[in-house]
C-alpha positions in Angstrom: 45.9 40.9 -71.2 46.7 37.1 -70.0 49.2 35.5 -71.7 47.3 32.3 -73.7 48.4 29.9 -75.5 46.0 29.2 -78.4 44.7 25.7 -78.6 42.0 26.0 -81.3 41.0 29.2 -83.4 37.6 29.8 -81.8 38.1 29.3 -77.8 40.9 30.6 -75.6 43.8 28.2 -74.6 43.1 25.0 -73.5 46.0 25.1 -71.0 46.1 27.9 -68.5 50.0 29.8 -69.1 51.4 30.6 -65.8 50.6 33.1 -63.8 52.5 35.6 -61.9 52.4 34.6 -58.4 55.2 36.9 -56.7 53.5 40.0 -54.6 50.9 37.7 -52.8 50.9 37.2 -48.7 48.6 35.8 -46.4 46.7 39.4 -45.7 45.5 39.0 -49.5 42.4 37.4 -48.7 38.8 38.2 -50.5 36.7 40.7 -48.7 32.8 39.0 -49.0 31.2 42.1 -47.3 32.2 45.1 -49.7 32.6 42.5 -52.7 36.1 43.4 -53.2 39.6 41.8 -53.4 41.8 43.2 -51.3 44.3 43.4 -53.9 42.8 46.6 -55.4 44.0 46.1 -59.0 40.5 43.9 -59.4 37.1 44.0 -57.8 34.2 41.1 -57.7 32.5 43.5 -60.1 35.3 43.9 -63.0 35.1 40.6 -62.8 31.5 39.7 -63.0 31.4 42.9 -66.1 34.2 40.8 -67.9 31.6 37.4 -67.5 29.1 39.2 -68.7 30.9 41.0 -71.7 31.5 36.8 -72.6 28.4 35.8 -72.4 27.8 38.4 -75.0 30.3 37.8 -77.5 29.5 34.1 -77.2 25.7 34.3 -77.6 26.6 36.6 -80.4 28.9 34.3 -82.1 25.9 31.3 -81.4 23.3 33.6 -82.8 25.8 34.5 -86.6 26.8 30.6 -87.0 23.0 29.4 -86.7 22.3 31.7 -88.8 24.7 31.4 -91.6 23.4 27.4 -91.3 19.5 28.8 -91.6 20.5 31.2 -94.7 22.3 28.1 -96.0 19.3 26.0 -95.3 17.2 28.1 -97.0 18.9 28.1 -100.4 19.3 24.3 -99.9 15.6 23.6 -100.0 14.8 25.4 -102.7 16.7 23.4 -105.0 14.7 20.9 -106.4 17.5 18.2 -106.5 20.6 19.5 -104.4 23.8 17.5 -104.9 26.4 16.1 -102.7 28.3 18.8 -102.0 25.1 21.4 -101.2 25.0 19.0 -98.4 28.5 18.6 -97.0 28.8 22.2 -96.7 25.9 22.1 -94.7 26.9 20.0 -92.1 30.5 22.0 -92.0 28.2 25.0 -91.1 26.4 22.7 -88.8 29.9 21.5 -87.5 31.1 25.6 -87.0 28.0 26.5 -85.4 27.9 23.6 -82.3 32.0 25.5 -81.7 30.4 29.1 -79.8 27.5 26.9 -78.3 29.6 24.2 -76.5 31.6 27.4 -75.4 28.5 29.2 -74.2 27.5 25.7 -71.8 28.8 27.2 -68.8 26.6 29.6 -68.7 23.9 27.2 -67.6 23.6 26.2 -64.3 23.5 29.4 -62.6 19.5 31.2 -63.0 20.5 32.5 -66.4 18.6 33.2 -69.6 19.5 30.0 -71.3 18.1 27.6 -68.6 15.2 30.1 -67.4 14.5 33.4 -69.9 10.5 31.9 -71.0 8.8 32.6 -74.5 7.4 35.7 -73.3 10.8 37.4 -72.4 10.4 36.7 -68.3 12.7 34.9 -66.4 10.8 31.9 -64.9 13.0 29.0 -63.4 13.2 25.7 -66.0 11.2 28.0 -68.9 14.4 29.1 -70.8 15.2 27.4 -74.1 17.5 24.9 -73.3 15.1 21.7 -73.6 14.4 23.0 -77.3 18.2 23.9 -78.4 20.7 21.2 -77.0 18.1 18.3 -75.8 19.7 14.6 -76.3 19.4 11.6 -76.4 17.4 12.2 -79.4 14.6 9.9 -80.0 14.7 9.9 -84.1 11.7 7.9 -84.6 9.5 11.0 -83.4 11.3 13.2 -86.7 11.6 10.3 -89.6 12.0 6.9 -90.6 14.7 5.0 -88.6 16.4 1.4 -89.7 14.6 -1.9 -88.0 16.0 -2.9 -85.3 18.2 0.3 -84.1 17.2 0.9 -80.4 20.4 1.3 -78.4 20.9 2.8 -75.0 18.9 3.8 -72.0 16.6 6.0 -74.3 16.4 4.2 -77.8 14.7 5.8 -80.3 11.3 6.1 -77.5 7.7 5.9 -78.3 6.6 8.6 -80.7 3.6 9.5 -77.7 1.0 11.5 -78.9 2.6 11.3 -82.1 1.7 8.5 -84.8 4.0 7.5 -87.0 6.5 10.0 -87.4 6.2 14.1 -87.7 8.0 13.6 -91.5 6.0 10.9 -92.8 2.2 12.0 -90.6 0.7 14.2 -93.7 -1.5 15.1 -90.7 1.0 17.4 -89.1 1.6 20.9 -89.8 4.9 21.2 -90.1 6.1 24.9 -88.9 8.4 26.5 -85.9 5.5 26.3 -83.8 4.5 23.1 -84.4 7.5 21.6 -83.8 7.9 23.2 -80.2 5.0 22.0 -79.2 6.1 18.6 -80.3 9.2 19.0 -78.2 9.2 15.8 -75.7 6.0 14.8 -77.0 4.3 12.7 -74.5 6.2 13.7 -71.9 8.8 11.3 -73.1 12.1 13.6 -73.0 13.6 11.7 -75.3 10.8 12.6 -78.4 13.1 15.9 -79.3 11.4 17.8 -81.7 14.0 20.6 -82.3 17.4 22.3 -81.8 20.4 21.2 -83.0 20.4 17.8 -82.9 17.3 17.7 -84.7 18.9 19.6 -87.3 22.1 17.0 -86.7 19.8 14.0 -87.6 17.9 15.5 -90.3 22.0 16.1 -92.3 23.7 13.2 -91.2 20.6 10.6 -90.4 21.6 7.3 -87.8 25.1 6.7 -87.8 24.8 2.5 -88.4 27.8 1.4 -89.4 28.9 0.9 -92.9 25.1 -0.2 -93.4 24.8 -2.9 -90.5 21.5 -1.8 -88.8 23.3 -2.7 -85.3 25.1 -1.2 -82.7 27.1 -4.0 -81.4 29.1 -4.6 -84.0 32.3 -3.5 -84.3 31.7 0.8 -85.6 33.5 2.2 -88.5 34.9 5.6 -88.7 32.2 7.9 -90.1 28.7 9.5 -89.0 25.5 9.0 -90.3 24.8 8.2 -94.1 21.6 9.9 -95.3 22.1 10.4 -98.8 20.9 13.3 -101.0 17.8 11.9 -102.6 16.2 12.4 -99.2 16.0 15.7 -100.1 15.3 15.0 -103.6 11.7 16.7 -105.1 12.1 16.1 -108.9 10.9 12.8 -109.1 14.2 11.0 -107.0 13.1 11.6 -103.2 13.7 8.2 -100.9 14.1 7.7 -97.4 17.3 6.1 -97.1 18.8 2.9 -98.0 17.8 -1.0 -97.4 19.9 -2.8 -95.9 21.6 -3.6 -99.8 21.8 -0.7 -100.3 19.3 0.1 -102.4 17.4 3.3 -101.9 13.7 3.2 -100.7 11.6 5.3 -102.9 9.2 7.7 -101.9 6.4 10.4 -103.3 8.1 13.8 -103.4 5.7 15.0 -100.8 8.0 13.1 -98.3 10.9 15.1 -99.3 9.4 18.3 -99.2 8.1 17.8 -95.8 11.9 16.5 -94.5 12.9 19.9 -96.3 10.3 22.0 -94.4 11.2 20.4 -91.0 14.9 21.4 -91.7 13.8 25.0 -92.4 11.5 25.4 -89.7 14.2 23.4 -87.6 16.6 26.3 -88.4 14.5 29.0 -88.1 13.2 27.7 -84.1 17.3 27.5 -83.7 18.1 31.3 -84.4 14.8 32.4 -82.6 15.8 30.6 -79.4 19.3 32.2 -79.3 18.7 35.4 -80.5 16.7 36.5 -77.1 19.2 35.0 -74.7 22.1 37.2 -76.5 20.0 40.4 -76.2 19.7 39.3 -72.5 23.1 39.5 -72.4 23.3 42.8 -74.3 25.3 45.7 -72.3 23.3 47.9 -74.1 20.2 46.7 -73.2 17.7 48.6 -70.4 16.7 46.3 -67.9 19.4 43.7 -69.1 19.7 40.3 -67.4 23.3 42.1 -67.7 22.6 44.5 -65.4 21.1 42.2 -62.6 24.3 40.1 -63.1 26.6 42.6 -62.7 25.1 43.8 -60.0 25.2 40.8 -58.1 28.1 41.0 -56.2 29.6 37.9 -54.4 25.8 35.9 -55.4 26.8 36.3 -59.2 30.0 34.9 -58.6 28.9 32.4 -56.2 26.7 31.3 -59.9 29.7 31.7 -61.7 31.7 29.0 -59.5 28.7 27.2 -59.4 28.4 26.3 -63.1 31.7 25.4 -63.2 31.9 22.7 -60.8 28.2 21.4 -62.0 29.2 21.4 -65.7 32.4 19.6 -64.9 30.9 17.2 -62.8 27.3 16.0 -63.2 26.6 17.3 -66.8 30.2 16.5 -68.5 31.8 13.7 -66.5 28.7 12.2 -65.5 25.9 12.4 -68.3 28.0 12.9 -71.3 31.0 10.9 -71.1 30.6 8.3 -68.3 26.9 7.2 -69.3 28.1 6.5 -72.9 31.3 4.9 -71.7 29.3 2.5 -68.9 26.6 1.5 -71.5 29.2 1.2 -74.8 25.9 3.2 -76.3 26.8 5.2 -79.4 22.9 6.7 -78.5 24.3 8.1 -75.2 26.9 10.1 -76.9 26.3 13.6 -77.2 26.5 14.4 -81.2 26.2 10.6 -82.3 25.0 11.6 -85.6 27.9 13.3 -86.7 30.3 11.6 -85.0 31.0 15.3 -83.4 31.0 13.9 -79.9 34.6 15.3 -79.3 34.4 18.8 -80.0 31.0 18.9 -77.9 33.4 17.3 -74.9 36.5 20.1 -75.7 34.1 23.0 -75.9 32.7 22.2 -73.2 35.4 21.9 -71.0 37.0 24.8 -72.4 34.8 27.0 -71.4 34.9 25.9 -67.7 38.5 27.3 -68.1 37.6 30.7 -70.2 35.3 31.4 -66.8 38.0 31.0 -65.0 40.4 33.0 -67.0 38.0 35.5 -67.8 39.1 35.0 -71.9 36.9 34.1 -75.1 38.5 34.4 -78.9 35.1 35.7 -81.1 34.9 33.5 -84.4 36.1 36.4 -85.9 39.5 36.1 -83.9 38.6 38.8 -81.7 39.9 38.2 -78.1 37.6 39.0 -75.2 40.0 39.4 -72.2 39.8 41.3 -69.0 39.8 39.9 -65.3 38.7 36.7 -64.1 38.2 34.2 -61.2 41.9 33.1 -61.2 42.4 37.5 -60.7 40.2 37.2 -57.2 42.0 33.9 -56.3 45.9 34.5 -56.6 44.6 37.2 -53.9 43.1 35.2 -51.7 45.0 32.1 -52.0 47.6 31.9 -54.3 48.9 28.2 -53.9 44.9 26.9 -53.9 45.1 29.2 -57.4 48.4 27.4 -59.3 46.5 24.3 -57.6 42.6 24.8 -59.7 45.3 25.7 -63.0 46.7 22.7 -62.8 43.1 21.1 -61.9 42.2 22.7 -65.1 45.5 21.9 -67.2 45.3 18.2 -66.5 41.6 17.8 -67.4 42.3 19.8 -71.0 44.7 17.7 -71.7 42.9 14.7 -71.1 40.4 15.8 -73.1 42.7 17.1 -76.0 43.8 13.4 -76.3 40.4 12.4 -77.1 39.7 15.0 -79.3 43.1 14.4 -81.0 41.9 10.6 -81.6 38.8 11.7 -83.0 40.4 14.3 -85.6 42.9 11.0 -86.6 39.6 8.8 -87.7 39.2 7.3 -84.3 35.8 8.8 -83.4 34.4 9.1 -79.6 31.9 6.1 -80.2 34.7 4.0 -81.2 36.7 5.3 -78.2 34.1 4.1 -75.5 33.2 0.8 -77.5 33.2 -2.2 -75.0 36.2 -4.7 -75.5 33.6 -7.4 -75.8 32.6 -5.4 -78.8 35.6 -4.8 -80.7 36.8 -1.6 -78.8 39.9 -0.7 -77.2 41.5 -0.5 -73.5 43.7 2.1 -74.6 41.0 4.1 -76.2 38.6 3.3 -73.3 41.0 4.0 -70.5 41.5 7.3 -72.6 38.2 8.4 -72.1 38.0 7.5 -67.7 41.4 9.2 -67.4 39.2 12.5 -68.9 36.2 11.9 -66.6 38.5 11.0 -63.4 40.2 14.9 -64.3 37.2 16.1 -64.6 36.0 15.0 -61.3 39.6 16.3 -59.4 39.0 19.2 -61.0 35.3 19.8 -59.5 36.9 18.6 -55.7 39.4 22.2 -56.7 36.4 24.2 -57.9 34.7 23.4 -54.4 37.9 24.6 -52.7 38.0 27.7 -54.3 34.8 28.4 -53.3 35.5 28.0 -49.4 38.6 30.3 -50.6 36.9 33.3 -51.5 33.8 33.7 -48.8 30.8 32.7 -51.4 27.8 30.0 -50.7 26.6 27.8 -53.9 24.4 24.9 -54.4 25.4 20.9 -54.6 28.2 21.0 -57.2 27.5 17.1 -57.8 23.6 17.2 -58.0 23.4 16.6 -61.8 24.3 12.9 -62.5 23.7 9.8 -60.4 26.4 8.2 -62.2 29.0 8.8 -58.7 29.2 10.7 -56.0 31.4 13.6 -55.0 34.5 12.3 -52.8 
């Protein structure tokens, strides 16, 4: 097994220890036509099986979180008038299960279930469930009542298209699982998200408006969203929020019963759209996507390269972190409800380095180790191998900072908050000294590549927010 340092309880280390680099010469380059190192102790394959095994264990550990949250769900709703705390230890189950799925990100990007397996169990590029788990920004307007006034980045809260009013308050609208798909960028406006987590994220937390102040460009205080309880009230107390006193706006418990339906169906949509990709990823499965990924050779690892670089690049540096930096727009931030945003970012770019490392800790504490890229690299070029860990190193650091501010009370929409807006250059220049690490470490990742004999696609094709150098 690698030597890792832990950096959180559910992922592998966020720094990559050292690795032994002694025993190495120039003859130890990767052989692309048999799909084997020529350092015998590890083979493209070993490595590709240990990916797989991952992908597995991580699907797995999405598939038990969501559902602990829908089981939890369930017993919420059926309380007529839940209290405080039945809905803080929601949104801590919400909170555990977003840990495996930011971890299982890397897996896009490369022809896999997540971004291709369709409804009928086929793999059919741009059908997989992606669009209806981890969709954002999220147009709240389309799911329930929003504050006057609250539009804020490039999205806003969008047109509700072929929807009137809103699904919650439309007495019109079925609300069930399969309602709500089809709902899912309603008038072909992607940002009128019906479901996945983020719906699930708005319907606990509600818009996160700042002590009250239905604005965004006032200075932000240090929490998420606000909904209270009585939204969920159906005993004679349900409202839909606060005015802006603070005095709660009363509604007919027929509200509140449909807002609790949504959040069950919303749950239910959420373990049924994992639970296919992890039996994709099953060992044990006949006909597995498994299979046709281990078998792959130097293609699968070509896809395994190829997410790395894209997820660092174009979906982490460019459309989650720089967007919301470059538009101050707490709407641009991946989990703006819950004031999550840093986790998303750490997970994320932690599991760029379990790839690479060829290591996942289960939420059970279980390690999943075996060999990984770094195994086929220190063969074929060992200095362009200490080179991508300390690619890796710097940008997990980076990133820890942020993530370190954000456990202290100084949340990621605070961080990227405009100086002309009450933010901070420290905080701000926190955030670019992440996304410029992250975009070092995708010019490695492209390196590597070259290094050992495989073809991928346009590792910078996902954002138009820069351009590779």
């Amino acid at each position: 097994m690698k030597s890792l340092t832990p950096f959180i309880k559910i992922a592998a280390s966020s720094a990559i220890s050292a690795v032994l680099l002694s025993g190495c010469n120039d003859d130890n380059k990767n052989d692309a036509a048999n799909n084997t190192s020529t350092d015998a102790s590890v083979t493209v394959t070993e490595v590709l099986t240990q990916n797989a095994k991952m992908a597995h264990a991580i699907y797995s550990d999405a598939v038990t979180t969501a559902t602990s949250l829908k089981a939890a769900i369930n017993a919420f709703v059926a309380k007529d008038v839940p209290t405080d705390a039945d809905l803080s230890a929601l949104k801590m189950l919400w909170l555990a299960a977003r840990e495996p799925y930011g971890l299982s990100e890397v897996y896009r990007f490369r022809e896999g279930p997540i971004d291709n397996l369709n409804d009928a169990g086929n793999m059919v590029e741009g059908e997989g469930p992606e669009g209806r788990l981890n969709a954002w920004p999220l147009g709240e307007a389309l799911i329930d009542y929003v504050a006057t006034g609250t539009t804020d980045g490039d999205e806003g809260t969008g047109a509700p298209g072929t929807v009137t009013n809103n699904i919650i308050a439309d007495a019109s609208i079925t609300i069930d699982k399969a309602t709500l798909a089809s709902l899912n960028e309603a008038g072909e406006n992607e940002a009128n998200i019906a479901t996945g987590y983020h719906a699930i994220e708005f319907l606990l937390w509600g818009q996160d408006l700042n002590q009250g102040v239905h604005s965004w460009t006032s200075s932000r205080d240090m929490s998420g969203g606000q909904r209270p309880v009585s939204d969920y009230n159906t005993s004679g107390g349900c409202t839909s929020g606060l005015n802006a006193s603070g005095v709660p706006n009363t509604e007919t418990d027929s509200v509140c019963e449909r807002r609790k339906d949504y959040l069950a169906a919303a749950s239910d949509l959420l373990v049924d759209d994992l639970t296919p990709i992890q039996t994709a990823w099953d060992p044990a499965g006949t006909g597995s996507h498994y299979d046709n990924f281990v078998a792959g050779g130097n293609t699968s690892l070509a896809k395994m390269l190829e997410a790395m670089g894209r997820l660092s690049f174009g979906e982490l540096a460019g459309e989650r972190m720089n967007i919301a930096l470059a538009t101050d727009s707490q709407e641009d931030e991946h989990s703006c409800f819950s004031d999550n945003t840093h986790r998303d970012i750490f997970t994320n770019a932690q599991g760029i380095v379990n790839t690479y490392t060829g290591t996942y800790t289960r939420v059970d504490g279980t390690v999943v180790d075996g060999p990984g890229i770094d195994d086929l690299l220190i063969a074929a070029d060992a200095s362009l191998n200490a080179e991508l860990q300390t690619a890796l190193d710097d940008s997990m650091t980076k990133i820890a900072a942020i993530d370190e501010q954000a456990k202290s009370g100084n949340p990621f929409d605070n961080q990227i908050q405009s100086i002309a807006n009450g933010g901070s250059q420290v905080d701000r220049d926190r955030v670019t000294a992440a996304i410029t690490a992250l975009r070092n470490q995708t010019n490695v990742i492209e390196d590597a590549i070259a290094a050992l004999g495989v073809t991928t696609g346009d590792l910078c094709q996902d954002t138009e927010q820069f351009t590779c150098e």
